[in-house]
Each structure stands twice: as structure tokens, then as C-alpha cells.
PDB file as gemmi writes it, atoms N, CA and C in Angstrom:
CRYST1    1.000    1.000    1.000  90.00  90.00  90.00 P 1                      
ATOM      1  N   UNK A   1     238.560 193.467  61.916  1.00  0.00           N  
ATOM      2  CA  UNK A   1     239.397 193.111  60.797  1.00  0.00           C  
ATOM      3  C   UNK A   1     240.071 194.378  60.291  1.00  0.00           C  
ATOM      4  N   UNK A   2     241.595 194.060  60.287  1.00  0.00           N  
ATOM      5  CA  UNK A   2     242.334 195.430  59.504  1.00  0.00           C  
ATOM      6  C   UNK A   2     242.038 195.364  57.907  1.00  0.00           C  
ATOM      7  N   UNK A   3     242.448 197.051  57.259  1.00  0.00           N  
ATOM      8  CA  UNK A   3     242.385 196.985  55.942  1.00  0.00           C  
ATOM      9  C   UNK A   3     242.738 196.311  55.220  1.00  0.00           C  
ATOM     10  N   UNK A   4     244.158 196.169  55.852  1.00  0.00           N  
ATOM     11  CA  UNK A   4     245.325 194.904  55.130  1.00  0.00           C  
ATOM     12  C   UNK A   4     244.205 193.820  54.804  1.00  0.00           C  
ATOM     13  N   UNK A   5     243.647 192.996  55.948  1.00  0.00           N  
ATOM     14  CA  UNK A   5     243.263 191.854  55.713  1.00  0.00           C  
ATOM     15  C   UNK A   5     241.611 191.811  55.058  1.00  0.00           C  
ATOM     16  N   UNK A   6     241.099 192.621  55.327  1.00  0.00           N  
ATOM     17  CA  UNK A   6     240.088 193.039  54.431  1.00  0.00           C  
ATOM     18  C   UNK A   6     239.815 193.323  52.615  1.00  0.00           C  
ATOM     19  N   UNK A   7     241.281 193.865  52.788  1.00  0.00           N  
ATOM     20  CA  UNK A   7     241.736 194.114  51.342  1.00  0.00           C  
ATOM     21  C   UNK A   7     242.060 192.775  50.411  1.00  0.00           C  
ATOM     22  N   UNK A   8     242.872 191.982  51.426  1.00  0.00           N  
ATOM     23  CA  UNK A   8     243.655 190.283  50.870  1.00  0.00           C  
ATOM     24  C   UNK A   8     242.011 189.395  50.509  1.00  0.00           C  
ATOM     25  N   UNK A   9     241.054 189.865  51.371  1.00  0.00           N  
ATOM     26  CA  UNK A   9     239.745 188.987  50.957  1.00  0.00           C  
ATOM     27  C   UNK A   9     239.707 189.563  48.805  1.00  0.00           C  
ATOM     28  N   UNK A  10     239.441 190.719  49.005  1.00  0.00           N  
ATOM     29  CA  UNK A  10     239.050 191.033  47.188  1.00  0.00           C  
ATOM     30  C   UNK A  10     240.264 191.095  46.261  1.00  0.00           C  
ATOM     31  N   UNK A  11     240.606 190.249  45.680  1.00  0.00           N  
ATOM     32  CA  UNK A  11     241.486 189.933  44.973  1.00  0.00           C  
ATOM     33  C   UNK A  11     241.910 191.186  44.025  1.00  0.00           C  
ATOM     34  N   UNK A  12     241.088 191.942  43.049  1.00  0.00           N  
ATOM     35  CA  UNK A  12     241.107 192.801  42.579  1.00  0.00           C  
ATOM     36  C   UNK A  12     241.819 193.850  42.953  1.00  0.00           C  
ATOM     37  N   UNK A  13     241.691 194.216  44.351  1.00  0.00           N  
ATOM     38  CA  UNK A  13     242.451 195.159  45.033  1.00  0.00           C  
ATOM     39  C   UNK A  13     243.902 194.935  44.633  1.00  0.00           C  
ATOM     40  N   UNK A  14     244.558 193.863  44.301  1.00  0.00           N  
ATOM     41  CA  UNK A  14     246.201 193.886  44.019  1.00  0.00           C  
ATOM     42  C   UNK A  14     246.578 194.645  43.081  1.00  0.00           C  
ATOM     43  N   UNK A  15     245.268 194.823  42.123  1.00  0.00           N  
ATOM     44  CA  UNK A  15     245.661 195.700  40.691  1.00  0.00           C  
ATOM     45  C   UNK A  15     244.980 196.906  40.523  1.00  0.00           C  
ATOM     46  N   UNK A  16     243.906 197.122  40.867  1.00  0.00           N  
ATOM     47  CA  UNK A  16     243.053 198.223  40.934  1.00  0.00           C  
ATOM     48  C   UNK A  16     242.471 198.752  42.139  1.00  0.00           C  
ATOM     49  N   UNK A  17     241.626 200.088  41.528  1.00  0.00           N  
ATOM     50  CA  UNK A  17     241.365 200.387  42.714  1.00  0.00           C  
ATOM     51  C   UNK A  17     239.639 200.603  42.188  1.00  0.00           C  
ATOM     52  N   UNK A  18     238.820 199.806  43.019  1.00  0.00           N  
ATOM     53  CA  UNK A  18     237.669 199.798  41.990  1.00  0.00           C  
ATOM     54  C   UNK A  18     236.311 200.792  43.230  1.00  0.00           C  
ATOM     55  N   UNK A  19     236.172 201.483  42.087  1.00  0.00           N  
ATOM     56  CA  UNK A  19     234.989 202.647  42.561  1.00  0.00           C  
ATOM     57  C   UNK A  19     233.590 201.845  42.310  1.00  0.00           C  
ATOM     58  N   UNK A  20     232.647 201.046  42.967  1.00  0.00           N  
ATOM     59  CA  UNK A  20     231.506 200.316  42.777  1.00  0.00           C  
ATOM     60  C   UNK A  20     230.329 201.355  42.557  1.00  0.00           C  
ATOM     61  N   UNK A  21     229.848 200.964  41.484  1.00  0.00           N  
ATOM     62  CA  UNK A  21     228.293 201.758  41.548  1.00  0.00           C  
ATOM     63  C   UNK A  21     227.184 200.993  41.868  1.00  0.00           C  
ATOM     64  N   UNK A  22     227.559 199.790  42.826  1.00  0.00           N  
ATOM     65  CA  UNK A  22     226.174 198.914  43.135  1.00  0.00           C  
ATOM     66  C   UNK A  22     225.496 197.955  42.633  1.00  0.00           C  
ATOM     67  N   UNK A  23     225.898 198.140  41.305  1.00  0.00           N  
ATOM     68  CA  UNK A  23     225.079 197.561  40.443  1.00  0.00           C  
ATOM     69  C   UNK A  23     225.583 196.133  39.938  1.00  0.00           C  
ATOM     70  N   UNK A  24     227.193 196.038  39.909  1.00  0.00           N  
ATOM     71  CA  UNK A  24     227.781 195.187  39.970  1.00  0.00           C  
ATOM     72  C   UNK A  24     229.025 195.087  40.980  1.00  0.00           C  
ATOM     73  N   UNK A  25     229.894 194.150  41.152  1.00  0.00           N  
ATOM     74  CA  UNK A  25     230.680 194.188  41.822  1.00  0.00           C  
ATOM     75  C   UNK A  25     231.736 193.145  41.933  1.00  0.00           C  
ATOM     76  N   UNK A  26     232.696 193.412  42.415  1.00  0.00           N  
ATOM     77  CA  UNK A  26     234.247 191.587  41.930  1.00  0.00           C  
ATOM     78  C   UNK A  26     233.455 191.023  43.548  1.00  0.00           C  
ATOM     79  N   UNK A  27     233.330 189.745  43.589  1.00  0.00           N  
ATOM     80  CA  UNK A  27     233.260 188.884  44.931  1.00  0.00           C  
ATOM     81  C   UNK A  27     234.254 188.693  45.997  1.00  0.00           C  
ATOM     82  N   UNK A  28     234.466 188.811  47.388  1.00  0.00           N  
ATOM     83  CA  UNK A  28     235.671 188.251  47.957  1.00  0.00           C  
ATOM     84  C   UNK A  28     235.810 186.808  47.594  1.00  0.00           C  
ATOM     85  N   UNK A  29     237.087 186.681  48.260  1.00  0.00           N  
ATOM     86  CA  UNK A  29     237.270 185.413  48.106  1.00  0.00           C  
ATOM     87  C   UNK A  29     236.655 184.413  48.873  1.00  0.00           C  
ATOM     88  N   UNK A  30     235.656 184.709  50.103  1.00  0.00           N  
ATOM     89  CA  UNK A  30     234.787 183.919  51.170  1.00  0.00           C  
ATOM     90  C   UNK A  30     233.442 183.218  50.099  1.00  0.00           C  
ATOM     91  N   UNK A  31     233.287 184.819  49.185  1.00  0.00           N  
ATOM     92  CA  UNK A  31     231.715 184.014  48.062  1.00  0.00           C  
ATOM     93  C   UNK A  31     232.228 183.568  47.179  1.00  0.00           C  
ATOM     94  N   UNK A  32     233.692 183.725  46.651  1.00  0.00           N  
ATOM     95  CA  UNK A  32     233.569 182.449  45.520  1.00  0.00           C  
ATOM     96  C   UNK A  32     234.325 181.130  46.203  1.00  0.00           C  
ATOM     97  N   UNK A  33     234.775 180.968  47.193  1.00  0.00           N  
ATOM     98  CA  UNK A  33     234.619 180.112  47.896  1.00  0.00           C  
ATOM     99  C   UNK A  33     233.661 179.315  48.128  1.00  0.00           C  
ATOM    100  N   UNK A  34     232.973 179.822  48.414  1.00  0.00           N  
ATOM    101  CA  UNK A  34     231.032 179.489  49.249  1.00  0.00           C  
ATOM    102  C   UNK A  34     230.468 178.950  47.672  1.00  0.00           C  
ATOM    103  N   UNK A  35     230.735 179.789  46.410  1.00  0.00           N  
ATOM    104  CA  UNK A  35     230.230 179.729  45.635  1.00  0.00           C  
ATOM    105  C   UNK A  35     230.172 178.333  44.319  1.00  0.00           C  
ATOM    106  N   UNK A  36     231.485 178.245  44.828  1.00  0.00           N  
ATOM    107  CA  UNK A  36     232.495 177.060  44.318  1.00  0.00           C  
ATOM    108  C   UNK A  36     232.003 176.070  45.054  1.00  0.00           C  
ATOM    109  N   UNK A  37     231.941 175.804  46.311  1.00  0.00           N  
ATOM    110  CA  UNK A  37     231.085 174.758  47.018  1.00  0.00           C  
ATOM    111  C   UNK A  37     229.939 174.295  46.689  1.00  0.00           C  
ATOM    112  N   UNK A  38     229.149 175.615  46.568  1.00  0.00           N  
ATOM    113  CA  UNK A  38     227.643 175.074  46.187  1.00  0.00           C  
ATOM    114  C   UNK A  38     227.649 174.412  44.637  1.00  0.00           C  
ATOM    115  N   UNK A  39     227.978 175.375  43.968  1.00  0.00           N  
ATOM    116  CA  UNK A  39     228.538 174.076  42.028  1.00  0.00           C  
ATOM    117  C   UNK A  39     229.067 173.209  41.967  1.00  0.00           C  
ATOM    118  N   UNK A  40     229.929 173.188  42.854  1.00  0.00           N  
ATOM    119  CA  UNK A  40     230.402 171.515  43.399  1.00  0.00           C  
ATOM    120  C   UNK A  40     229.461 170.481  43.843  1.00  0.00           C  
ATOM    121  N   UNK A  41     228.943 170.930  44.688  1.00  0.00           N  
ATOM    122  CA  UNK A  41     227.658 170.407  45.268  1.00  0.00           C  
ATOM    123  C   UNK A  41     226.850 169.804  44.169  1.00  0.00           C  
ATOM    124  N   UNK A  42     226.094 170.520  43.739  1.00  0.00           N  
ATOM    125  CA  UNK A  42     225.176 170.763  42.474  1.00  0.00           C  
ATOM    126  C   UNK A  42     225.532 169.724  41.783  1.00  0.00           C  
ATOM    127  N   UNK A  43     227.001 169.521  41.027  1.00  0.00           N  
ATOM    128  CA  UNK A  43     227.598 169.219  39.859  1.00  0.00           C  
ATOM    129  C   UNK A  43     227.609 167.619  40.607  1.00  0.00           C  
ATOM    130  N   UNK A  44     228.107 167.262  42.228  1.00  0.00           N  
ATOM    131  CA  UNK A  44     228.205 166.093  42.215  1.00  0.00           C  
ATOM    132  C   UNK A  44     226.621 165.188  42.725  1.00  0.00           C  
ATOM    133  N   UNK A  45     225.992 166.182  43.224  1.00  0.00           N  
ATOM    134  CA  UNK A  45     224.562 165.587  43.923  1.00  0.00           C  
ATOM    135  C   UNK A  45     223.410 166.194  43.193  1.00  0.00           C  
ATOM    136  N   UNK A  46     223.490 166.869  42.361  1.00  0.00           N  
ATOM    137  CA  UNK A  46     221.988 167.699  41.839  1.00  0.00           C  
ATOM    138  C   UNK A  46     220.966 168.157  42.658  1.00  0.00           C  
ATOM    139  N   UNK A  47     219.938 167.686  43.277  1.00  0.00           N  
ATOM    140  CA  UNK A  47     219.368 168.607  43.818  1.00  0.00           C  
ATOM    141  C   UNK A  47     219.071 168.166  45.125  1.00  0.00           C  
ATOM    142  N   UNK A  48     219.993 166.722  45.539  1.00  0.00           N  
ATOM    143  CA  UNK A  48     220.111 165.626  46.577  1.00  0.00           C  
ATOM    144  C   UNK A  48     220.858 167.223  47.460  1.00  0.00           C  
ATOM    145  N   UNK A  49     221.387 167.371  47.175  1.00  0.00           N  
ATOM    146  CA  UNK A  49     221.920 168.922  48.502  1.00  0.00           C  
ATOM    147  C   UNK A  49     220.983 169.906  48.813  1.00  0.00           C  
ATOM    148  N   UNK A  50     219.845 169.693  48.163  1.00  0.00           N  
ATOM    149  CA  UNK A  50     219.377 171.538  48.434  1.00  0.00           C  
ATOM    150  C   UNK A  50     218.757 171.033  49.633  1.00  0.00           C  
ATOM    151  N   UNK A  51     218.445 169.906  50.182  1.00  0.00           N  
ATOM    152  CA  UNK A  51     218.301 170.488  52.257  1.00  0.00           C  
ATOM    153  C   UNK A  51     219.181 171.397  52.451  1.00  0.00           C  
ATOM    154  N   UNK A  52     220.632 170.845  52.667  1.00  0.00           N  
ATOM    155  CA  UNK A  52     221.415 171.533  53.035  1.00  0.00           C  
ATOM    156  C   UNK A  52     221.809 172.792  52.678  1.00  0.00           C  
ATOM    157  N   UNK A  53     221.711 173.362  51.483  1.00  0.00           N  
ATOM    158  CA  UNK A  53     221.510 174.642  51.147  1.00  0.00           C  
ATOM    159  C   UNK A  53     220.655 175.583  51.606  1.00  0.00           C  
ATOM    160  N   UNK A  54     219.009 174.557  51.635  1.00  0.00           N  
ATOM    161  CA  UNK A  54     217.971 175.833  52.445  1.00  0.00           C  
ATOM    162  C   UNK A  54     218.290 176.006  53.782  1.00  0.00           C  
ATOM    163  N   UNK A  55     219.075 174.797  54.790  1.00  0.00           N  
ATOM    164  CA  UNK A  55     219.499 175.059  55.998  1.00  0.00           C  
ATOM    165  C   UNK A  55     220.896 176.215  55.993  1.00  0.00           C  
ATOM    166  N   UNK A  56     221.610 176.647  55.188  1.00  0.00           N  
ATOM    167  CA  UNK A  56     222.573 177.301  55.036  1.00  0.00           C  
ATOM    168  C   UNK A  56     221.750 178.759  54.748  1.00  0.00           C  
ATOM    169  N   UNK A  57     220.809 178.421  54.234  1.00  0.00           N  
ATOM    170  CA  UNK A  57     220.307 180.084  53.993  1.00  0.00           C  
ATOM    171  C   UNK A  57     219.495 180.748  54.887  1.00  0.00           C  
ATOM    172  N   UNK A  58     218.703 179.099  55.500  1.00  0.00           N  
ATOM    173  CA  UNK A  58     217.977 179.890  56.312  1.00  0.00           C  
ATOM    174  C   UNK A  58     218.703 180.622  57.805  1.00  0.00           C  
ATOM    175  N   UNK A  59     219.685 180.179  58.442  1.00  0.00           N  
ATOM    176  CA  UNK A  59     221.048 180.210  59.256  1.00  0.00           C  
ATOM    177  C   UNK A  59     221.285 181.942  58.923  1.00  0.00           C  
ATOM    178  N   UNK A  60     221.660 181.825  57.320  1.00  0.00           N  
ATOM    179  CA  UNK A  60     222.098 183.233  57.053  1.00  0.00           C  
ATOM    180  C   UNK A  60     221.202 184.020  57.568  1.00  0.00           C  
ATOM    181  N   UNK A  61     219.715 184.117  57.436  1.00  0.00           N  
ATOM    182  CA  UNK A  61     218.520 184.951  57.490  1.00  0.00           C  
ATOM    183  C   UNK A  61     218.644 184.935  58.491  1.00  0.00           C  
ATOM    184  N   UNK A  62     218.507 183.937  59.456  1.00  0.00           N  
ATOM    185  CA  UNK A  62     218.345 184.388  61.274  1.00  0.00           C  
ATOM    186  C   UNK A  62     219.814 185.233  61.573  1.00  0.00           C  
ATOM    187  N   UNK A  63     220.706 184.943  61.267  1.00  0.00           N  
ATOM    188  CA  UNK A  63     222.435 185.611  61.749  1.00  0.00           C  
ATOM    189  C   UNK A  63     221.929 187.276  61.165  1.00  0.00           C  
ATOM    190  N   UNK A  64     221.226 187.656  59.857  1.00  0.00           N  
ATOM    191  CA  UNK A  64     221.426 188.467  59.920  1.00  0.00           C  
ATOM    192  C   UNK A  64     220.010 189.129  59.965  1.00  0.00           C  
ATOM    193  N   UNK A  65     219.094 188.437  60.411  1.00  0.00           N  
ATOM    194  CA  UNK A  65     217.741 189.589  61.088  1.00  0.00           C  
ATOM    195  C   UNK A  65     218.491 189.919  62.217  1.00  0.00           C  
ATOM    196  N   UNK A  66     219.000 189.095  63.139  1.00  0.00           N  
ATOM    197  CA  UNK A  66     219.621 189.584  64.219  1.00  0.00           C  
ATOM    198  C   UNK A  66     220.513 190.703  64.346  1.00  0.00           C  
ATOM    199  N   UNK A  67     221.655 190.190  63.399  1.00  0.00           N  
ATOM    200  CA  UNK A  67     222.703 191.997  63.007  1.00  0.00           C  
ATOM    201  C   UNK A  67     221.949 193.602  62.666  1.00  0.00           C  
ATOM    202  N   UNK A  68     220.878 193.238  61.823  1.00  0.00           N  
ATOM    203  CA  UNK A  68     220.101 194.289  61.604  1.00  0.00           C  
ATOM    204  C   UNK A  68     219.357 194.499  62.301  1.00  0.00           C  
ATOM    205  N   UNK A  69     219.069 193.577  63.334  1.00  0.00           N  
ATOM    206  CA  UNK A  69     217.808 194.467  64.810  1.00  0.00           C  
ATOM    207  C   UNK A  69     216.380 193.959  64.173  1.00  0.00           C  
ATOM    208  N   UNK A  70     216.490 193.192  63.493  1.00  0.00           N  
ATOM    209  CA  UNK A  70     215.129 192.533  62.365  1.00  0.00           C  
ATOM    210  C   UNK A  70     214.311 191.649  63.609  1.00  0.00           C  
ATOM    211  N   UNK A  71     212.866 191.880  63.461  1.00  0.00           N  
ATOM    212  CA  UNK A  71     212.180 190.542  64.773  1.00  0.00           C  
ATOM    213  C   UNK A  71     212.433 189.161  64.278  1.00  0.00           C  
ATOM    214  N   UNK A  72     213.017 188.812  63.340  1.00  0.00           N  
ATOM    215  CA  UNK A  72     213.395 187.664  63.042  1.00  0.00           C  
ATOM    216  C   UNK A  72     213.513 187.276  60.953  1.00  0.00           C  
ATOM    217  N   UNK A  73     213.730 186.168  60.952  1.00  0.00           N  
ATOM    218  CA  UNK A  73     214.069 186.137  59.157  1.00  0.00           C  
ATOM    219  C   UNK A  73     212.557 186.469  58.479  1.00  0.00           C  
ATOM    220  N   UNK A  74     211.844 186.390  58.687  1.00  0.00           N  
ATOM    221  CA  UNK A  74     210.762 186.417  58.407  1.00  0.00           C  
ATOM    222  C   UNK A  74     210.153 187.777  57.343  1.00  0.00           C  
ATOM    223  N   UNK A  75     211.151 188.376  58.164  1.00  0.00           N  
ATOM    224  CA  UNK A  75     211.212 189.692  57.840  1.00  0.00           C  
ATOM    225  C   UNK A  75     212.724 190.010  56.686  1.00  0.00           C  
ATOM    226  N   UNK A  76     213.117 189.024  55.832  1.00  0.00           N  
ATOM    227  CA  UNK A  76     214.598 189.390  55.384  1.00  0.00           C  
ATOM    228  C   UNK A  76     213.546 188.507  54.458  1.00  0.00           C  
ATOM    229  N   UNK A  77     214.031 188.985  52.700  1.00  0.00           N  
ATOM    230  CA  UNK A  77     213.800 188.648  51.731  1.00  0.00           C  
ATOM    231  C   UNK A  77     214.854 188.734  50.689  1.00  0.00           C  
ATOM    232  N   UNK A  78     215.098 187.925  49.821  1.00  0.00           N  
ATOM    233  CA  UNK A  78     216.098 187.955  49.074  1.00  0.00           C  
ATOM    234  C   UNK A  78     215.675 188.787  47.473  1.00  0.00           C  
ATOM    235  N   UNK A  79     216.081 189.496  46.993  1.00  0.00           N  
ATOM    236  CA  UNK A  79     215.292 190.055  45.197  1.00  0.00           C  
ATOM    237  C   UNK A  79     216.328 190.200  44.674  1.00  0.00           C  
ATOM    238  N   UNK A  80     215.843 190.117  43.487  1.00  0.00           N  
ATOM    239  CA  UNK A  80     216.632 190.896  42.286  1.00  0.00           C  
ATOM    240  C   UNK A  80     216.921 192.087  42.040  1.00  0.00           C  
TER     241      UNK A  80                                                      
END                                                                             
């Protein structure tokens, strides 16, 4: 992926130029996408979706024990 199009994901970038300290951060547009789905979700099914949510997360965990060289999700934890 070029900068250009990397850049068009964080909206923010049109106006600023933002130095992150980690701690917080603006979302691309893929997680409030994703994000907007799931409150949608929520808002029209309540908790009739969360299969499908734990199958969406657990997906994430295997895609990315794998990227990180992880022996599997098992090993990937989510915190605060």
C-alpha cells in the first residue's frame, strides 16, 4: 500500500499532521467502519450477534498469531 492510500484510510491526515503518543489515537476509516457495524449490530440484535462477533475475533487472533510468528491465538490476549 502507497502513502497516498494509506494516508486516504485516516481522515485526519487532510488537516493535520498528528504526532501519536500511544496513548490515544484518530481510527482509520476500516475501524470505524468495522466499528459502526458492530453498533449496528448490537443496536438491531443485542446480544443475538455476539456468535458472530466471537467468530470475527477469534479469525483476528489466528490471522495475527500467524503475522507475528505466535504458535497460535492462544498465545494473543487482548488488555487494557
Amino acid at each position: 500500500m502507497d502513502l497516498t492510500t494509506l494516508r486516504s484510510l485516516f481522515p485526519i491526515t487532510q488537516k493535520y499532521i498528528f504526532v501519536n503518543h500511544s496513548g490515544t489515537a484518530p481510527t482509520s476509516t476500516r475501524v470505524t467502519d468495522a466499528m459502526t457495524a458492530c453498533m449496528k449490530e448490537i443496536a438491531e440484535s443485542a446480544t443475538l450477534g455476539v456468535a458472530n462477533w466471537e467468530r470475527v475475533l477469534r479469525k483476528f487472533k489466528q490471522d495475527f498469531a500467524r503475522f507475528i510468528g505466535a504458535k497460535g491465538e492462544g498465545e494473543i490476549a487482548f488488555t487494557l
